[in-house]
N, C-alpha and C positions, 0 to 999 in steps of 0.2 A: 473015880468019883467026880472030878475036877469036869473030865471030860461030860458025864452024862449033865454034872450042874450047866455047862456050858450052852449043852447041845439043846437043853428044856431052855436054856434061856435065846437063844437063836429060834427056838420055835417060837416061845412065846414074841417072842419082835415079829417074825414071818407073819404068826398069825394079828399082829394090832398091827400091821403093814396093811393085809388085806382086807380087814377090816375097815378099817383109814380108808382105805382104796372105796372099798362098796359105798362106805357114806359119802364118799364125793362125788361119786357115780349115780347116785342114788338121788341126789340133789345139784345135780347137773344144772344149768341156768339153761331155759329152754329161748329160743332167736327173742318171744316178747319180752325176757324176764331179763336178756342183754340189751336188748333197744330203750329198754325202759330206762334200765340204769346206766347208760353209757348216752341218751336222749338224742342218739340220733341211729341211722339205719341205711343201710347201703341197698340201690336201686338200679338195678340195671336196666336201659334206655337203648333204642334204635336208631335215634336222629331223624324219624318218621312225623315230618309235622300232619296234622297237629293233632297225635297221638301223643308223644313223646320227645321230646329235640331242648336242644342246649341254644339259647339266646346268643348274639356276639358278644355278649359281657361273660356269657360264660353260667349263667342263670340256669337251671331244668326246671321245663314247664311243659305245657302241653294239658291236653284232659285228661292222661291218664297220671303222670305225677302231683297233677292239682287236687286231682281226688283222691288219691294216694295222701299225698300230704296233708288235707284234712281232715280224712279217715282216720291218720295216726296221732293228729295232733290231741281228739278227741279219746284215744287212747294212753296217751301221757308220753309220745314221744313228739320231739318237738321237731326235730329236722329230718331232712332225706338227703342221700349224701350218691349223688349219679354217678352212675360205671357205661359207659359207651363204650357200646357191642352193638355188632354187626348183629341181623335179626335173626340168623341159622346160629349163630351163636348162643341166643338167651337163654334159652331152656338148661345146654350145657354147663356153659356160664354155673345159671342157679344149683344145678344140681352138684356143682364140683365147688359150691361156697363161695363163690368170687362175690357174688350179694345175695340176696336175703327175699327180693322181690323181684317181681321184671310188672315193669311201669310203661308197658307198651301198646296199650292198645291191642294185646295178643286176643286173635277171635278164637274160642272155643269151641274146640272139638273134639271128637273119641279120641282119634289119634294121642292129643295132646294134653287130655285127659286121664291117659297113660303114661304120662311123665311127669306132671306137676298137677297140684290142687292149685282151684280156680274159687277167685271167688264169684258172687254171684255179677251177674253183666253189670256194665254200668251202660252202657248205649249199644245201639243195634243200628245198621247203616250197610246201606247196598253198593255196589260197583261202578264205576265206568272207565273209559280208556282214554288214555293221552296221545294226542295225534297231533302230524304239524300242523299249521295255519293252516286254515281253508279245508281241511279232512282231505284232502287229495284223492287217498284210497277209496273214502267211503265206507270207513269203517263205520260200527255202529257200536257194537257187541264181540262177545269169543266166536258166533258162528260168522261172522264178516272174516277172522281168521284159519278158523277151520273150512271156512268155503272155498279157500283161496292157497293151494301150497304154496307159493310161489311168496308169500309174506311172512313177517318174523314181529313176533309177537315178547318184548320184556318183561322179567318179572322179577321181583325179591326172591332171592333161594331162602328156603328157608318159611316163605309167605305160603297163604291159601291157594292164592290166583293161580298156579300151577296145577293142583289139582282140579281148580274149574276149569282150565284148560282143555286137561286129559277128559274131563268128565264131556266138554262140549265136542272134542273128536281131535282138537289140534295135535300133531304130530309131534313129538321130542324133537325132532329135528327142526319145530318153527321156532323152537324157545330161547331164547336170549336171556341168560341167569343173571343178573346183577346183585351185586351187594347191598345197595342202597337207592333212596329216591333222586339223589345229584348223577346218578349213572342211567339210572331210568330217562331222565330226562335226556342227558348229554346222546344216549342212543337216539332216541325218539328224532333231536334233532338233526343228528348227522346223518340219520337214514339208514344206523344198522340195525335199528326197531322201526319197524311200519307203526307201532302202538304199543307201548304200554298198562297193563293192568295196575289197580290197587282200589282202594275204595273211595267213593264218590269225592268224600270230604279232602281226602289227599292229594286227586287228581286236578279239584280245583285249585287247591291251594300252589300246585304246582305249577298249576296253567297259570296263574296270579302273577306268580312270581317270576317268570321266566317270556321273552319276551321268540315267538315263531313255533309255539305250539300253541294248542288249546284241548279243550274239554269233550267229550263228547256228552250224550243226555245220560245220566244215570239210568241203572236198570236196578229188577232185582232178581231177574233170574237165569238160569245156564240149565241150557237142555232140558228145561222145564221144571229143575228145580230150583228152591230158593235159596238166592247168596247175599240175603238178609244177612251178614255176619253180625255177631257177637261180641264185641272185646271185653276183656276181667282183666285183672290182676290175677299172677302166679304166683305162688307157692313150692316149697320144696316139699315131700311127699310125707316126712315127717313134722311139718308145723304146722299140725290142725289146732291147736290152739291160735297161733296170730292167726289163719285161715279163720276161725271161730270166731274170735273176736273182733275183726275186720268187717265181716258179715253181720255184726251185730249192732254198729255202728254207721255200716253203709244201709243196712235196710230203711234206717231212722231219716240218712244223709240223704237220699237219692230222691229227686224229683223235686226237694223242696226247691225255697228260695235262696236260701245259701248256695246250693248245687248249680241252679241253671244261671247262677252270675257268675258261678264261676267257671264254666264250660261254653258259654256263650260268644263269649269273644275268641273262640277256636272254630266256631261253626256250629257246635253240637246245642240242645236246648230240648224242649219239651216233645219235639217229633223226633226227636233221636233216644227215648228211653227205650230200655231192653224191652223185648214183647215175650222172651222166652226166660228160663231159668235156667243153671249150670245144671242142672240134672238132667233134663229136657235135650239140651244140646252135646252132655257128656253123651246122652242115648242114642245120637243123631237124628235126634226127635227135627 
């Protein structure tokens, strides 16, 4: 008798155990409903100016954290709290929890549309290549490198530019993989890149700063189609709520006057607004 009172009473705990269990499961705290109450949010960043990059004080800024930060701010979280990752890294990064967003300037597409929810663009902005002083080569564009075996072309692992590569004819064997834009560059100048790729605003930005390279003219197309990119904010594939209410907040945010002061002083402004939607370009519309 001892024994069956016992064994009713071991179940009934197993079962207010699982029970316990489901209601806390049940009511899980979803990433907005911790960012809200904890008033800050972890971002993972490239070092990509001026996409994304950390100031020398140590600051994350750029147009895509900027906008990031007062998209959330207007959500009731008050800080972003930067994770520097290499840019083949971010998607991983987000999807194994190390943060919560990627604040990068990521351009949208199928591919990557397959891994993370995006939100809608915030700017749209086309290509060009970083070459030494003077253009020596004569580059112009990807087909100045697929014209030419005999030249070596760098790019972000991890970035688009690689793909426009393959799409314009350039060879795997022209490509020089880099981590980041202070390697892009250091190639460029020492002559183990003929040019680097990335997007217009980055290449100037690089040309700026760096003193025996330069710019070339922006373009916006490869093999005749367009490398208009896109960059959004990421998502991890289960937060279509912060994904939702990001999107609802940036639809209001985007184009005003708050926005273009605050992206301005990066290069970006009223001719760099999105021309496409995430849906459009998840399609490879």
């Amino acid at each position: 008798m001892l024994k069956t009172i016992l064994s009713r009473r071991a179940m009934a705990a197993l079962l207010a155990a699982a029970a316990a269990l489901s209601v806390g499961q049940a009511h899980a705290q979803s990433t907005l409903e911790a960012a809200k109450e904890a008033g800050y949010i972890r971002v993972g960043f490239a070092n990509e100016a001026p996409f994304g990059f950390a100031t020398p004080d140590g600051k994350l800024t750029g147009e895509s954290p900027e906008v990031v930060r007062a998209v959330l701010k207007k959500l009731g979280i008050a800080e972003i709290d930067g994770v520097l990752t290499e840019f083949g890294s971010l998607i991983p990064g987000l999807q194994a929890g190390r943060f919560d967003v990627v604040a990068a300037g990521m351009f949208v597409n199928p591919a990557r549309c397959g891994q993370v929810l995006f939100s809608e663009p915030t700017y749209g902005i086309g290509q060009a290549m970083l070459v030494q002083e003077g253009n020596p080569k004569g580059i112009a564009d990807y087909g100045s490198i697929a014209g030419n075996p005999d030249l070596k072309l760098a790019v972000m692992a991890g970035a688009v530019e690689a793909g426009y590569a393959a799409d314009a004819g350039i060879d795997q064997s022209q490509l020089v993989l880099l981590p980041d834009q202070s390697s892009l560059v250091a190639a460029v100048k020492a002559g183990r890149a003929d040019a680097a790729a990335l997007t217009a605003l980055s290449i100037a930005e690089m040309a700026a700063k760096n003193e025996g390279v330069e710019s070339t003219k922006p373009f916006g197309e490869v093999a005749g189609k367009s490398v208009t990119g896109h960059g959004a904010v990421a998502f991890r594939k289960d937060d279509t709520e912060l994904q939702q209410a990001f999107n609802a907040e940036l639809k209001n945010f985007l184009g005003s006057e708050e926005h273009l002061a605050l992206v301005e002083p990066f290069g970006f402004g009223k001719d760099f607004l999105p021309t496409k939607t995430t849906a459009e370009l998840c399609a490879g519309e």
